[in-house]
C-alpha positions as CSV (number, residue, x, y, z in Angstrom):
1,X,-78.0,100.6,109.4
2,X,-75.8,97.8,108.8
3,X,-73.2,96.5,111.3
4,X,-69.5,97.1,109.2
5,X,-67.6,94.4,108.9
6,X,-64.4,93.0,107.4
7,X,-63.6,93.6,103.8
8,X,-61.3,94.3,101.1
9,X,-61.3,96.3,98.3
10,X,-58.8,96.4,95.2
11,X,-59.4,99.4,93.3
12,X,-57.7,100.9,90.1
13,X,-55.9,97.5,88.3
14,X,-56.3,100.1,85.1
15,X,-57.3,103.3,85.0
16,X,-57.1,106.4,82.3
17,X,-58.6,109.8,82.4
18,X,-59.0,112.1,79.6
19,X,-59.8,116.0,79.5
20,X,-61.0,116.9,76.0
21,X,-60.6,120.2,76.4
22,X,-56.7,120.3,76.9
23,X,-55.3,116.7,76.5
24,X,-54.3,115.6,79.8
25,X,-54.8,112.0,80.3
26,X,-52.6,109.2,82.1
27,X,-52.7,105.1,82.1
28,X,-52.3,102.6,85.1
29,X,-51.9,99.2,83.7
30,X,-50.7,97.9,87.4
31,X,-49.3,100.3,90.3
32,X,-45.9,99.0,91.2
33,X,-43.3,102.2,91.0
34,X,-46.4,104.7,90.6
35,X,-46.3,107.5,92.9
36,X,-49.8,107.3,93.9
37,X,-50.9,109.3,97.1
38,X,-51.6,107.1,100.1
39,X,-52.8,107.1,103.0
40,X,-54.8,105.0,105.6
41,X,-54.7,101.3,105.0
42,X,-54.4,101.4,101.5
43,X,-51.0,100.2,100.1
44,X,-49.7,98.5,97.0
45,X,-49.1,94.9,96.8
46,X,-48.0,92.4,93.6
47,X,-49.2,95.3,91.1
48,X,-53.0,95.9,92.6
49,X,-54.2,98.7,94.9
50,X,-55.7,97.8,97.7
51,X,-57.6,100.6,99.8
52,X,-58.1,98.4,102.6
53,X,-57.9,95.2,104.9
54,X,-59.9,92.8,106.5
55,X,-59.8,95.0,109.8
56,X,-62.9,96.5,111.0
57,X,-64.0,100.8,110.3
58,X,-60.4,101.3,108.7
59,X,-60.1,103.1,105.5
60,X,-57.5,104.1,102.7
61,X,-57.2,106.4,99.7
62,X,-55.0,106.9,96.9
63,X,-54.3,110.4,94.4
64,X,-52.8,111.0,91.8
65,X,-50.3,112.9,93.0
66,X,-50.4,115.8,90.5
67,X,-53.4,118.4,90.4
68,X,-55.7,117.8,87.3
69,X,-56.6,121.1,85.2
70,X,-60.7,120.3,85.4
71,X,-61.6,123.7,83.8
72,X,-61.2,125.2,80.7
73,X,-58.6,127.9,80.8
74,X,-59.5,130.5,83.2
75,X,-63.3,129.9,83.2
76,X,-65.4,128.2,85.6
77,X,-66.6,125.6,82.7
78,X,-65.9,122.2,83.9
79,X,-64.1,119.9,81.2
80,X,-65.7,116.5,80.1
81,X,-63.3,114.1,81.2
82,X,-63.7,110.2,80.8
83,X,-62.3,107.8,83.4
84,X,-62.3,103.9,83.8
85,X,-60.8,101.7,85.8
86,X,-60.9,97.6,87.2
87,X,-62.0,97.0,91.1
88,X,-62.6,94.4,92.9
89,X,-64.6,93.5,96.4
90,X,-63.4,90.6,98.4
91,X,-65.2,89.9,101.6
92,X,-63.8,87.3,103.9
93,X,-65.8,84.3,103.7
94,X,-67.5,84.8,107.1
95,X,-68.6,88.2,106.3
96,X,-70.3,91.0,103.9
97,X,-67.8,93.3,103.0
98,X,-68.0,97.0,104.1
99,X,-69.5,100.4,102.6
100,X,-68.0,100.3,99.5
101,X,-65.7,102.7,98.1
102,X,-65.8,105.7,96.2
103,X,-64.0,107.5,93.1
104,X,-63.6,111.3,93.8
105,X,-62.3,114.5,92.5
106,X,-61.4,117.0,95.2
107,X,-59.2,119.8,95.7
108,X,-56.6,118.3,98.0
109,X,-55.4,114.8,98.6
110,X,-56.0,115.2,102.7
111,X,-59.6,115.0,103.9
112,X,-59.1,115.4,107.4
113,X,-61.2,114.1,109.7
114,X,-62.7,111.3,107.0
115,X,-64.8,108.7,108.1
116,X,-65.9,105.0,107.5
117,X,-69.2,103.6,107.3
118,X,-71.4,105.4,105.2
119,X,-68.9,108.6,104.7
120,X,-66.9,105.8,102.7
121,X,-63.7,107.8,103.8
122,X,-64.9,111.0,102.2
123,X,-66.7,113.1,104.8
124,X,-67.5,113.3,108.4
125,X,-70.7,114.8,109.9
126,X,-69.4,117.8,110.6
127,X,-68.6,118.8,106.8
128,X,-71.0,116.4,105.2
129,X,-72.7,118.5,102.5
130,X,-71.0,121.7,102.7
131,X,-70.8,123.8,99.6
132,X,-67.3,124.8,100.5
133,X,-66.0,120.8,100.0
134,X,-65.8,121.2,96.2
135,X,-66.0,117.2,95.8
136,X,-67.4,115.1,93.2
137,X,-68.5,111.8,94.3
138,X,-69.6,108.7,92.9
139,X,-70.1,106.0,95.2
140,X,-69.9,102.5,94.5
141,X,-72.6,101.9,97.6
142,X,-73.1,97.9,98.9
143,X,-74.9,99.0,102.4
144,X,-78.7,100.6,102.3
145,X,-78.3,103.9,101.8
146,X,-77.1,107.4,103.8
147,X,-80.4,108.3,102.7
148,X,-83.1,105.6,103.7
149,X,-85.6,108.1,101.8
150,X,-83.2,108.3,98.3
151,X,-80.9,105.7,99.2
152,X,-83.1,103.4,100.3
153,X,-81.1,99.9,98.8
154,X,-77.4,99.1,98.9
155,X,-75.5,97.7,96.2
156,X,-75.9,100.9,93.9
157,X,-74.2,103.7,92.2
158,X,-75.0,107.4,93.2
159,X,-73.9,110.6,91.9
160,X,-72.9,113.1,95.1
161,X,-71.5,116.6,94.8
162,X,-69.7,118.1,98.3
163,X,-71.9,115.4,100.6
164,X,-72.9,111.7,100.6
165,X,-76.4,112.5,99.8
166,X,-76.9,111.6,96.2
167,X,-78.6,113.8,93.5
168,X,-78.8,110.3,91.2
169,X,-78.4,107.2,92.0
170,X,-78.9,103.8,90.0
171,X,-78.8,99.9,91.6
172,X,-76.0,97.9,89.7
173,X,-76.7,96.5,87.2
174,X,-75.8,95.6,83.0
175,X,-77.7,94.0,80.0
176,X,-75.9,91.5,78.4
177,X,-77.1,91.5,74.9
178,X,-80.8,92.3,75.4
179,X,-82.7,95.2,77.2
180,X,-83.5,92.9,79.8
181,X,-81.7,94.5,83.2
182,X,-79.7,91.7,85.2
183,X,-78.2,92.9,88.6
184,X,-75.1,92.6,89.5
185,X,-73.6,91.9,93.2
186,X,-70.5,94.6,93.4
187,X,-69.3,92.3,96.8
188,X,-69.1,88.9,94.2
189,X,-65.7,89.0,94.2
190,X,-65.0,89.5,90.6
191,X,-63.5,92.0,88.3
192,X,-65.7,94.6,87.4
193,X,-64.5,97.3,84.7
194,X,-66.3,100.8,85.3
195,X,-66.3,103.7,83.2
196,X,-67.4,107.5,84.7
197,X,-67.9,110.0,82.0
198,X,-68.6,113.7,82.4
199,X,-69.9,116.0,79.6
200,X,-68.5,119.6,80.7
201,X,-70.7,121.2,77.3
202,X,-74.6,119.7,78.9
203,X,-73.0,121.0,82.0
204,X,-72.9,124.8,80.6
205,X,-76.5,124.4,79.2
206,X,-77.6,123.4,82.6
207,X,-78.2,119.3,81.6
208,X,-76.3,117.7,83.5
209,X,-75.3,114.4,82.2
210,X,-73.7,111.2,84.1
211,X,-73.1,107.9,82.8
212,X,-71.6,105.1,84.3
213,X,-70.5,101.8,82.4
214,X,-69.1,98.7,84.0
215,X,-68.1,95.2,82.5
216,X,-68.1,92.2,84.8
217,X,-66.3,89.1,83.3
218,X,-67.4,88.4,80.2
219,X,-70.7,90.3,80.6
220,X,-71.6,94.0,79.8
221,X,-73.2,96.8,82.3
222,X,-74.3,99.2,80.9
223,X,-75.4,101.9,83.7
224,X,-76.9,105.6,82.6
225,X,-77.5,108.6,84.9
226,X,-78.5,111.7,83.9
C-alpha cells in the first residue's frame, strides 16, 4: 500500500447531468455563487472546486444540494442519466498526489465516519460494502488498488456499488484517432474532461452497461465498461 501524500484535486470546472426519463438536468460552467454542499477541505476558490489541499489524509466533498429523482416514477427502475464534468490532479512537485477522488450518487450528503486513503472519502471499514449504503461509485483510482487481487494497478477507473471493491474496472486511458490504446497519467496535472453514462433500460434487462469517456487536452479517451 502506498504511503499518502500531499495533493490537490480540482474537481467539477463543468458539469451537467441529465435524466431521460423526466428532464432534470443542471450546468456548472464555474462554482462561484453555487450552493454546492461542502464539507471537509473542500472549498471554492477563483471559480474551481477544489476537494482538497496539500495537507496529508484530509478529504472534502461537495453535493448538489437538491435530491435527484433517479427512478422512474414510483418504480424501482433506475433512470439513465449522463454526467460530465473537467478535473484536475495537482501534486506538489515533491510528491505523488493522493488516492484520487471519486464521483458518487448516494442518498444523503453526510457520510459519517468517511475515510481517506483508499475509502477516497466514501467509506470506512466498518460500512465498506454494505448493501444498506445505496452508493454508486466510480473511482478515479491513482494508488494500486483496494483490491490487490482486482485492483491490482493504480491510475484506473472502477465501477463500485455500496463498497470500494470494484465490479469493473478499466486503467486510463484514450485513442487518439486510431485503435491504438495510449495511457494516460490522471496525476499529470492537466485538464481532463470525463463523461459517466448510465443506461437505466440494459439495467431492467439485467445488462448492465457503464461507459466512461474523458478528453485530455487536445486528445480523446475513450474508456468503455460494461
Amino acid at each position: 500500500m502506498a504511503e499518502p501524500s500531499y495533493f490537490l484535486v480540482l474537481l467539477l470546472f463543468f458539469c451537467s447531468l441529465f435524466l431521460k426519463s423526466q428532464s432534470f438536468d443542471f450546468v456548472y460552467n464555474g462554482f462561484n455563487g453555487s450552493d454546492l454542499v461542502l464539507d471537509g477541505y473542500a472549498r471554492i476558490k477563483d471559480k474551481a472546486l477544489k476537494l482538497t489541499d496539500r495537507s496529508q489524509n484530509v478529504i472534502g466533498h461537495a453535493f448538489f444540494p437538491k435530491p435527484i429523482p433517479m427512478f422512474k416514477n414510483s418504480s424501482l427502475d433506475v433512470s439513465t442519466f449522463s454526467t460530465h464534468f473537467v478535473f484536475q490532479i495537482v501534486p506538489s512537485d515533491a510528491n505523488r498526489g493522493g488516492y484520487g477522488f471519486a464521483f458518487i450518487l448516494s442518498p444523503s450528503t453526510q457520510l459519517f465516519g468517511a475515510q481517506g486513503g483508499h475509502y477516497l472519502g466514501v467509506l470506512n471499514p466498518s460500512n465498506d460494502g454494505k448493501s444498506s449504503n445505496h452508493l454508486f461509485i466510480v473511482e478515479f483510482d491513482t494508488v494500486t488498488g483496494y483490491n490487490e487481487t482486482s485492483d491490482r494497478y493504480g491510475n484506473h477507473i472502477g465501477i463500485n456499488v455500496n463498497g470500494m471493491n470494484s465490479i469493473a474496472s478499466e486503467s486510463a486511458s484514450y485513442y487518439k484517432g486510431t485503435q491504438k490504446k495510449e495511457d494516460v497519467d490522471l496525476e499529470e496535472k492537466e485538464p481532463i474532461q470525463a463523461w459517466i453514462d448510465y443506461d437505466g433500460l440494459a439495467k431492467t434487462s439485467e445488462c448492465n452497461s457503464f461507459s466512461i469517456i474523458s478528453f485530455k487536452t487536445n486528445q480523446t479517451s475513450n474508456i468503455y465498461i460494461h
